[in-house]
C-alpha positions in Angstrom: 69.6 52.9 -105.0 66.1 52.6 -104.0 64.9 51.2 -100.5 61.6 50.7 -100.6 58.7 48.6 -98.3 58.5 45.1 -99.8 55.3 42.5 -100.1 57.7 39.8 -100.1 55.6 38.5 -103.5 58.8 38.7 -105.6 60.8 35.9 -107.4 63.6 38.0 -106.7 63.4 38.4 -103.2 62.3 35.0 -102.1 64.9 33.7 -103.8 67.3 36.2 -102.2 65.9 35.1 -99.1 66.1 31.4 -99.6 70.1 32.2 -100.5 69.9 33.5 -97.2 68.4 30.8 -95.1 70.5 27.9 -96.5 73.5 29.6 -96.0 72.8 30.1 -92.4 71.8 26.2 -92.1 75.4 26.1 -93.9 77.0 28.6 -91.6 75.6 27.8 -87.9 74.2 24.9 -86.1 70.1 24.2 -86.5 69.6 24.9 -82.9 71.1 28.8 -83.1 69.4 29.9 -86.9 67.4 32.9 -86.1 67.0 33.7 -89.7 63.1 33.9 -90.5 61.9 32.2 -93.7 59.1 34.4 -96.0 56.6 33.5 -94.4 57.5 34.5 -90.6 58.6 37.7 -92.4 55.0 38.2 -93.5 54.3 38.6 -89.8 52.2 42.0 -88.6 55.2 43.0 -87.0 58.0 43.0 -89.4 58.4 45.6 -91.8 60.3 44.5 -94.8 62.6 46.4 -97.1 64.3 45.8 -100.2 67.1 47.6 -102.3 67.0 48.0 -105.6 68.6 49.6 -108.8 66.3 49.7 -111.3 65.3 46.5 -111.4 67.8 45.1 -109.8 67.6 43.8 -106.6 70.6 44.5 -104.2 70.0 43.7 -100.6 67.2 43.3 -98.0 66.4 44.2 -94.3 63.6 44.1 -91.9 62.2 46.0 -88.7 60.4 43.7 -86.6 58.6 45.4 -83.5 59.1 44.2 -79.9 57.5 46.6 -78.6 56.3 50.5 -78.9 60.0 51.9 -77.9 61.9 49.1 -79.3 62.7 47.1 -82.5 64.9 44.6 -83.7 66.8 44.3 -86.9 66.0 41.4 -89.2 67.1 39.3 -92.4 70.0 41.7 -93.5 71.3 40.4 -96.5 73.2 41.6 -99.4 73.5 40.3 -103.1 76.5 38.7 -103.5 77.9 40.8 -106.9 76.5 44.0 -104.5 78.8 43.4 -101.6 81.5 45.7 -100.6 79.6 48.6 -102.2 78.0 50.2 -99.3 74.0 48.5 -99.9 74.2 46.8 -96.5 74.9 50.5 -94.8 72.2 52.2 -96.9 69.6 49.3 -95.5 70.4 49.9 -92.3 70.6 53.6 -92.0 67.3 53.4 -93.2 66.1 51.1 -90.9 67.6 53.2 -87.8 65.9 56.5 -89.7 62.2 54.1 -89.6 62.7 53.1 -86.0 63.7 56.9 -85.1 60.1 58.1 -86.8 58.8 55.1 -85.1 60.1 56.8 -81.5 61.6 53.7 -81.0 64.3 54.2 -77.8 66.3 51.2 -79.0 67.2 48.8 -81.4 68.5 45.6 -81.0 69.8 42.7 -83.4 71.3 39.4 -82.6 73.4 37.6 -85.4 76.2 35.0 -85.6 79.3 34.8 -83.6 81.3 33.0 -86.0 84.1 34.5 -88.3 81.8 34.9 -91.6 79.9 37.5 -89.6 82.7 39.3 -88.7 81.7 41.8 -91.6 78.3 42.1 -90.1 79.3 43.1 -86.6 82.1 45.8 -88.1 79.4 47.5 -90.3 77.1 47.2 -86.8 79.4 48.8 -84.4 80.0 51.2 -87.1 76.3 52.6 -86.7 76.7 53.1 -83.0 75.8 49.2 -82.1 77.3 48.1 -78.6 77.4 44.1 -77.5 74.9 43.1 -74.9 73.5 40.1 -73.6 70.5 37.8 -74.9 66.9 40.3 -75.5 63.2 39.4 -76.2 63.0 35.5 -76.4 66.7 34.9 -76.9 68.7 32.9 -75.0 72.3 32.7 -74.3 73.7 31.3 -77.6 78.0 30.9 -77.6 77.1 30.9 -81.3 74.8 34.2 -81.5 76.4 38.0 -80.6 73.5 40.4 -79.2 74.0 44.2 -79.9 71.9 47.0 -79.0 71.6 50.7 -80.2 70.2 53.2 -78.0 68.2 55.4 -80.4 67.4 59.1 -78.1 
């Protein structure tokens, strides 16, 4: 598997990403979607990665920056004929290895409390992520869980 720093130019990956986005209109009520469509991921301050094998694509994640010590995780998503086979874990060890080089003290996600995330938050607590409340511009959402990892 190869993780590498995406344009977000793809067919591949916008498509991936779309997949993403309509299943958390599908998922989660309009008013508590936090995913980001292709073009807020183009922002300055989200770093976007994509795995692949060969040419493949297998997954996605993104580092968005909230400030010079902190980042958030972003727009983790896994193939569906990938899942189960460890591409999620290998996106996000590398985005807590970016944030480390970064010098980031902390890194924070929010995603959904509903029971189709209940994989998500496992893998997260897995990786040293601990439930908090609301960060950045969140607010408090019954429908969203907030996690944090302390990075030093």
């Amino acid at each position: 598997m190869q993780i590498r720093e995406d344009d977000l130019t793809g067919k591949k990956i916008s498509d991936l990403l779309q997949e993403h986005l309509d299943n958390m209109y599908e998922i989660t009520p309009p008013e508590s979607v936090h995913a980001l469509d292709i073009e807020a991921l183009r922002s300055p301050d989200i770093t976007f990665f994509s795995a692949w094998e060969g040419e493949e694509l297998l997954g996605c994640g993104a580092l968005k920056e909230l400030s010079s010590t902190s980042g958030e995780v972003k727009s983790m998503r896994t193939v569906k004929i990938h899942r189960r086979k460890g591409v999620a874990s290998n996106i996000l060890e590398y985005i807590i290895k970016e944030a480390q080089r970064r010098g980031y003290d902390c890194l924070y996600l929010e995603t959904g409390s509903f029971g189709e995330f209940a994989p998500a938050r496992a893998l997260y607590i897995c990786y040293g992520f601990e439930y908090q409340g609301p960060f950045a511009d969140y607010a408090q959402d019954p429908n969203s869980i907030f996690m944090v990892r302390k990075l030093v």
